[in-house]
C-alpha positions in Angstrom: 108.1 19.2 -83.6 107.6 22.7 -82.5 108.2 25.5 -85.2 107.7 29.1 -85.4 106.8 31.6 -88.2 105.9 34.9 -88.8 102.8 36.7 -90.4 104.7 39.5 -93.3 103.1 42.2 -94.3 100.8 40.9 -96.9 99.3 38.3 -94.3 101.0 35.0 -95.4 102.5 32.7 -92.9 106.1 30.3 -94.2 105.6 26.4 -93.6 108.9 25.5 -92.4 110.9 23.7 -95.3 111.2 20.6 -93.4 107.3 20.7 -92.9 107.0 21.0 -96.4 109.1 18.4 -97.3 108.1 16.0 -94.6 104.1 16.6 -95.3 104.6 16.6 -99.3 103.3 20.1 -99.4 103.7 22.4 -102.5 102.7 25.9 -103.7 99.4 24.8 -105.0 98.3 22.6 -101.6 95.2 23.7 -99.9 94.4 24.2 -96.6 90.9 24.7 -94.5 92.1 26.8 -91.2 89.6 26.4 -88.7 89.6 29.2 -85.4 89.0 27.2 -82.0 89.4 30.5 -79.9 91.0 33.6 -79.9 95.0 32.1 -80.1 94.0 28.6 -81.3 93.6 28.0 -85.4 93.6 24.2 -87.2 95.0 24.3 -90.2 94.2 20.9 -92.3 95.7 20.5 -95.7 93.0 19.1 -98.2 93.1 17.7 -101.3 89.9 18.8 -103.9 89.7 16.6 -106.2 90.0 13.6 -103.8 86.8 15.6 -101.6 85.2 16.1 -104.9 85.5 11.8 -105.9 84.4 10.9 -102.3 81.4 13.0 -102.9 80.6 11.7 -105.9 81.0 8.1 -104.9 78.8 8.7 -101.9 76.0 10.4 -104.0 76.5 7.9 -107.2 73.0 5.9 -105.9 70.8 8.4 -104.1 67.7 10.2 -105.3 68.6 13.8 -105.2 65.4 14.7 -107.4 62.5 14.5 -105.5 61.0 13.4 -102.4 63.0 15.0 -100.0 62.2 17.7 -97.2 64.8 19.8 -96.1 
């Protein structure tokens, strides 16, 4: 499904409503944008606090004291 918006003069793009709607997305969802090139951006909603209990889930059991050489 192939949209278009425009950039306004404070630099802010418009989701299309049914984008919104269809992707649960709100005024307070986050995004990462990613450029590829010069005319190619990813934009890839997030959701913190789910990143943030991954992270500690996959940290809960490692040594991040001592021992290690970064």
């Amino acid at each position: 499904m192939a949209k278009t918006t425009k950039v306004d003069k404070r630099g802010r793009l418009t989701l299309p409503k049914e984008l919104r709607e269809s992707h649960h997305i709100d005024e307070n969802t986050e995004f990462i944008i990613e450029e590829i090139n010069e005319d190619t951006f990813i934009l890839k909603k997030i959701d913190l606090e789910e990143l943030i209990e991954s992270v500690r889930k996959e940290i809960q059991n490692k040594d991040l004291v001592g021992g290690n050489d970064f």
